[in-house]
C-alpha positions in Angstrom: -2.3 28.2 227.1 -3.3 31.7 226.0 -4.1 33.7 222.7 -4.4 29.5 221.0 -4.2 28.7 217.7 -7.6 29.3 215.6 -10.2 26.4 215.4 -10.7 25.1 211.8 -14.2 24.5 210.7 -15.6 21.0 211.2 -13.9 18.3 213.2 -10.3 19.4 211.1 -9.3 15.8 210.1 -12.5 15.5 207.3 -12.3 18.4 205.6 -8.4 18.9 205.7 -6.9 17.2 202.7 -3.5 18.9 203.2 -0.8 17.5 205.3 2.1 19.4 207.1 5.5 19.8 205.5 7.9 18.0 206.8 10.3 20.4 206.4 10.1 23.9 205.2 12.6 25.1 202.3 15.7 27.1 204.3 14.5 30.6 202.7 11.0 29.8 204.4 12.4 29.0 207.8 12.6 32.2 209.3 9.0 33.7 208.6 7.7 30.8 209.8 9.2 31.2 213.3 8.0 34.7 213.1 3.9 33.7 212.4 4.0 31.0 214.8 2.8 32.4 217.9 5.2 31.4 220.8 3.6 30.3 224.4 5.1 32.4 227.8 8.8 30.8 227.1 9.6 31.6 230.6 7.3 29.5 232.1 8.5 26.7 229.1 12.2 26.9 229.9 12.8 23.1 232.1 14.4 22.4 234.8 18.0 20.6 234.7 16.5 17.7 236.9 13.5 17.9 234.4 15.6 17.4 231.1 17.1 14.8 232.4 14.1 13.1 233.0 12.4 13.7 229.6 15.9 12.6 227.8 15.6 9.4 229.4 12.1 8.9 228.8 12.7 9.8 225.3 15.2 7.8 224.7 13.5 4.8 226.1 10.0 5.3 224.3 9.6 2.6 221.4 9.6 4.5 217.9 6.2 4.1 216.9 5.7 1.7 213.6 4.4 2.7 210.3 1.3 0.4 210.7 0.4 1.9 214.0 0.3 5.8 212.8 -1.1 5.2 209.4 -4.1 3.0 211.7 -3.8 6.4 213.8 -4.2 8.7 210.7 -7.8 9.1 209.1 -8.3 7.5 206.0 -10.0 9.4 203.7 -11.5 8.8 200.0 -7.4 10.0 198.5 -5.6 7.2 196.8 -2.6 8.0 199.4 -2.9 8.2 203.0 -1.7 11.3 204.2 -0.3 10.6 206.8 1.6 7.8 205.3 3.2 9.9 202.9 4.2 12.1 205.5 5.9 9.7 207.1 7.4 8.7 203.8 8.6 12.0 203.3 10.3 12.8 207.4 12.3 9.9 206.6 14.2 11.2 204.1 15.8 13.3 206.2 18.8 11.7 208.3 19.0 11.5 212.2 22.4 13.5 213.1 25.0 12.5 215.5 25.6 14.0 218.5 28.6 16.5 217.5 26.5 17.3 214.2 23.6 17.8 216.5 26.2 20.4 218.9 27.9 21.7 215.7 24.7 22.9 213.9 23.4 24.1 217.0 26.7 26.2 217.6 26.3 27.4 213.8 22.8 28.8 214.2 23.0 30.3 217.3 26.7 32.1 216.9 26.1 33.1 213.1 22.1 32.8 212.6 22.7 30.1 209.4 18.6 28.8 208.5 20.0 25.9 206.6 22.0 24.9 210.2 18.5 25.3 211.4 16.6 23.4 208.9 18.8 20.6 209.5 18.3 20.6 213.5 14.3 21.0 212.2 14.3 17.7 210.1 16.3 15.6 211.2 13.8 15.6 215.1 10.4 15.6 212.8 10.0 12.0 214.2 10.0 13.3 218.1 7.4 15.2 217.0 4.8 12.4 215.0 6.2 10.3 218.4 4.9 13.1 220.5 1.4 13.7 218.7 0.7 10.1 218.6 0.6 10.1 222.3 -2.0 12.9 222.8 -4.1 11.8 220.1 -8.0 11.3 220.8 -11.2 11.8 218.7 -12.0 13.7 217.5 -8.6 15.5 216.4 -6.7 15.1 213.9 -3.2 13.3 214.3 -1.8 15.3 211.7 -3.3 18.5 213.1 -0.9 17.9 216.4 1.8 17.4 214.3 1.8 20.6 212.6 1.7 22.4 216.0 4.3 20.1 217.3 6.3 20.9 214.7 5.8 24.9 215.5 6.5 24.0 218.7 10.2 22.1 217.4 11.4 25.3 215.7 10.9 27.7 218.4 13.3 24.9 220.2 15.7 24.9 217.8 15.4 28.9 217.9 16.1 28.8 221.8 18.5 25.8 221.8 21.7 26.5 224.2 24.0 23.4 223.3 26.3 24.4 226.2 23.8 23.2 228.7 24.7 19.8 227.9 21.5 18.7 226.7 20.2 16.7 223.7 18.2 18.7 221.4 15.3 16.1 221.3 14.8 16.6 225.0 14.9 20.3 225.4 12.2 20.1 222.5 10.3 17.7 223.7 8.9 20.7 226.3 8.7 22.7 223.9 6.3 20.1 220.9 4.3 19.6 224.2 3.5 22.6 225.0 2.4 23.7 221.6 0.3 20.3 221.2 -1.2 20.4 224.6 -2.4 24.4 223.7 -4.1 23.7 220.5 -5.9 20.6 222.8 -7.1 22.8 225.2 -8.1 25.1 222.3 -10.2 22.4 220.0 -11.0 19.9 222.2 -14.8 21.4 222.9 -16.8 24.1 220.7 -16.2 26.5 224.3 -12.6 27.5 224.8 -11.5 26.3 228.0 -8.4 27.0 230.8 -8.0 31.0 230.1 -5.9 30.9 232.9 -3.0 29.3 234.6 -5.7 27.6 237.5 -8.2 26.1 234.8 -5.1 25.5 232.8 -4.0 23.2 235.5 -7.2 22.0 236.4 -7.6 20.6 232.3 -4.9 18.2 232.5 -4.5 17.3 236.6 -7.9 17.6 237.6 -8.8 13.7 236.8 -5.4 12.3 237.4 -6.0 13.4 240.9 -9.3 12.2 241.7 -8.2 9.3 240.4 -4.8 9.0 242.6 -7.2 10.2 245.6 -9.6 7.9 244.9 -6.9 4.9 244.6 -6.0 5.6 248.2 -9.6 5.4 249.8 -10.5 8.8 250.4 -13.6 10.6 249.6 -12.8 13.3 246.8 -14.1 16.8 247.7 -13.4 19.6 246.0 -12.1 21.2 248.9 -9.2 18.9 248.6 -8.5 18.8 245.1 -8.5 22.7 245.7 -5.9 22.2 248.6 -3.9 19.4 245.9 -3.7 21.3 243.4 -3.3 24.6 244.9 -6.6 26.2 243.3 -9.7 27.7 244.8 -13.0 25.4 245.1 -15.0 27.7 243.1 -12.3 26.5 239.9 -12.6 23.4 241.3 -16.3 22.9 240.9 -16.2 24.8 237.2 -14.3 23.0 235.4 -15.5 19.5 236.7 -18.7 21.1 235.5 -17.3 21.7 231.8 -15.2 18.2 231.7 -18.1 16.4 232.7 -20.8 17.4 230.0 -20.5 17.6 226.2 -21.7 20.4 224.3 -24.6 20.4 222.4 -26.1 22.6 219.2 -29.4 24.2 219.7 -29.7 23.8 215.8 -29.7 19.8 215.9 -32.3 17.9 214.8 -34.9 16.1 217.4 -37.0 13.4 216.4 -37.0 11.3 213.2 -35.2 11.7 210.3 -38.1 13.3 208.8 -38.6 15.8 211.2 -37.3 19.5 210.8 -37.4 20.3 214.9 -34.3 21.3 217.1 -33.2 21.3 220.5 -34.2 25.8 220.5 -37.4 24.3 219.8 -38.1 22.5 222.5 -37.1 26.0 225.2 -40.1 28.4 226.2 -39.1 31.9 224.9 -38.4 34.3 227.7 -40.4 36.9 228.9 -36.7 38.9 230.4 -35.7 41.8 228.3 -33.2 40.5 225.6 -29.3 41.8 226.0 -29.2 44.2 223.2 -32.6 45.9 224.0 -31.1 46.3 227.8 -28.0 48.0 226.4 -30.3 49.9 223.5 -32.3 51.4 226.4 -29.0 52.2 228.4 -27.7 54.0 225.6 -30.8 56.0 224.9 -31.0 56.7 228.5 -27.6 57.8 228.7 -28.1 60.2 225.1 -31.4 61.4 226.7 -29.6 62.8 230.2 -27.0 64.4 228.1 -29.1 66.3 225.8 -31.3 67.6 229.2 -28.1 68.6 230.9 -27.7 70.6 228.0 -31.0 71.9 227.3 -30.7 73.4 231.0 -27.9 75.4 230.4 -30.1 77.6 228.0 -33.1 77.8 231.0 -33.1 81.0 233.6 -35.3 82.5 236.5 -38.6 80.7 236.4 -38.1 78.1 233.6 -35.3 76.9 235.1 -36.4 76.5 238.3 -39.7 74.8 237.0 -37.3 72.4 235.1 -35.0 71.5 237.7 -37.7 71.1 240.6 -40.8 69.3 238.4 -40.0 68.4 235.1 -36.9 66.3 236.3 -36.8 65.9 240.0 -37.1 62.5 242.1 -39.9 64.2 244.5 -41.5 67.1 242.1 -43.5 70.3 243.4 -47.1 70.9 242.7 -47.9 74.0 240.3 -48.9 75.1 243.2 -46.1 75.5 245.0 -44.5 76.8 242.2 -47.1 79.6 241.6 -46.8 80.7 245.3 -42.6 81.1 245.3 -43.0 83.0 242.4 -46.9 84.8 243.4 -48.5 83.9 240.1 -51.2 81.7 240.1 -51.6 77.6 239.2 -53.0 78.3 235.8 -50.0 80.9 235.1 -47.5 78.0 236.1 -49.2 75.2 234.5 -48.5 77.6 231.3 -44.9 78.3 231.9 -44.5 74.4 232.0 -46.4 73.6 228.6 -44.3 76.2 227.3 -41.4 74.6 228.7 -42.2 71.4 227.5 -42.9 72.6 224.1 -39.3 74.0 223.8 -37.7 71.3 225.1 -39.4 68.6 222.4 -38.5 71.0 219.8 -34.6 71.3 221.2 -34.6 67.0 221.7 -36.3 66.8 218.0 -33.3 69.3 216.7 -30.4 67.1 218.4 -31.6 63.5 218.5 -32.5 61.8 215.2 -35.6 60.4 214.8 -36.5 61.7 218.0 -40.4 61.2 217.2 -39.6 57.3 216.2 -37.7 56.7 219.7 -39.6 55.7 222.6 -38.1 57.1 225.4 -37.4 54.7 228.1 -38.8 54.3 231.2 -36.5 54.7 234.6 
């Protein structure tokens, strides 16, 4: 589930006081299909033999009770529950019948009416708290995967086709899923995990079949969850890595209640070069080579020679090697290179700020 919804600050359900609308004014409708960020809807689009199995399966899922969502919700220190009045408020809105259901759909799609969309939106709003209340697990908040289910109802309701002989509650119920399912993957540890479609997979099958394996007496390997689950071993081994360990923060507390040490306390500091100072010393390196590339365009006859074949090469000549090519002596050589050296500080101090305060790396 790429490019996922932001993750709030907190765990989400204790600092959120706000609930979702449970339906959007008409005028409203359309901008908020156009923020909501829609998942590859090719990939999304179900199968005929697949609708058929979610409308029966929705159909003959129990309608979850008001007791059971409100225990669901978090109660918090407000007079009202949220997600009781929620609830209180999706009910208001009637469930349509199957040719209102295939005559709105008709409406929206042939003449682009938002208030035949609204409609379709509010009158499935229970799918959706159904839906949520099936995924939900600590430490998310049930009212969180409702919002994103409902983003996920609209975009149905946006790509509805009633022609394919399909209820509207089960082509959405890919659809609330998929959008629920993403924000999981996105909030469900501090570190974003299943980037791509293999560790995407791997989230929600990876247990299911160890435990299916398992069940029929054979030794779980990851070469044959790789083989299942048509994945490499290297994913394999990752992510049942990062499912099988919680995150921790360095910055938590260790030791009494009175004691101000953390978990960064307790690791020996490194004696390896830091990141930035590796890339700081790149850079200077790389501004260093440039400005002596051009520094030896401006060198001739002996100078540049001297330059190109001591001051900078891998295997250097000896002044007196140089003083022989040219028939002066080691002393006159030496001199030509202090000279040399002297104009090329001056030329790096002119073109590199605070030439004097760099030290110029080594390599």
């Amino acid at each position: 589930m790429a490019n996922g919804r932001k993750k709030t600050a907190g765990t989400g359900s204790r600092t959120r006081a706000k609930r979702p609308a449970a339906a959007p004014p008409p005028e409203e409708a359309e901008a908020v299909e156009a923020e909501s960020a829609e998942p590859e809807s090719e990939s999304l689009e179900p199968a005929p033999e697949e609708l058929e199995e979610v409308e029966a399966e929705v159909e003959e899922a129990p309608e979850p009770t008001q007791a059971a969502l409100v225990k669901a919700g978090e109660t918090g220190l407000a007079r009202t529950d949220p997600l009781q009045a929620y609830m209180n408020e999706v009910q208001r809105h009637p469930l349509l019948t199957r040719e209102e259901e295939v005559a709105l759909a008709r409406r929206y799609r042939d003449t682009g009416d938002v208030q035949a969309a609204y409609r379709l939106v509010a009158a499935n709003l229970r799918l959706v708290v159904k839906l949520a209340h099936e995924y939900h697990r600590n430490p998310l908040s049930l009212l969180d995967l409702v919002q994103e289910g409902n983003i996920g109802l609209m975009q149905a309701v946006k790509k509805y086709d009633p022609e394919r002989g399909v209820k509207l509650s089960s082509y959405a119920a890919w659809w609330i899923r998929a959008y629920i399912l993403r924000y999981i993957m996105d909030n469900w540890k501090m570190v974003k995990l299943g980037t791509t479609e293999a560790q995407r997979k791997l989230f929600f099958k990876l247990r299911q079949e160890q435990d299916k394996l398992m069940a029929q007496g054979f030794e779980v390997t990851p070469k044959m969850l790789a083989e299942r689950l048509n994945v490499t071993e290297q994913d394999v081994v990752e992510m049942d890595q990062r499912l099988g360990h919680d995150e921790m923060s360095l910055d938590a507390p260790v030791g009494g209640d009175d004691s101000s040490a953390t978990r960064m306390d307790r690791f020996l500091p490194s004696s390896a070069v830091g990141a930035e100072e590796r890339l700081g010393n790149e850079q200077l390196k790389a501004l260093f080579r440039e400005k002596l590339r051009e520094f030896a365009r401006s060198l001739e006859g002996k100078e540049r020679y001297i330059f190109e074949n001591r001051l900078i090469a891998d295997e250097p000549l000896t002044l007196q090697d140089i003083g022989d090519k040219y028939g002066v002596s080691r002393e006159r050589a030496r001199q030509i290179e202090a000279a040399l050296i002297n104009r090329m500080r001056e030329y790096m101090r002119e073109h590199i700020p605070d030439f004097d305060l760099v030290a110029v790396p080594k390599g």
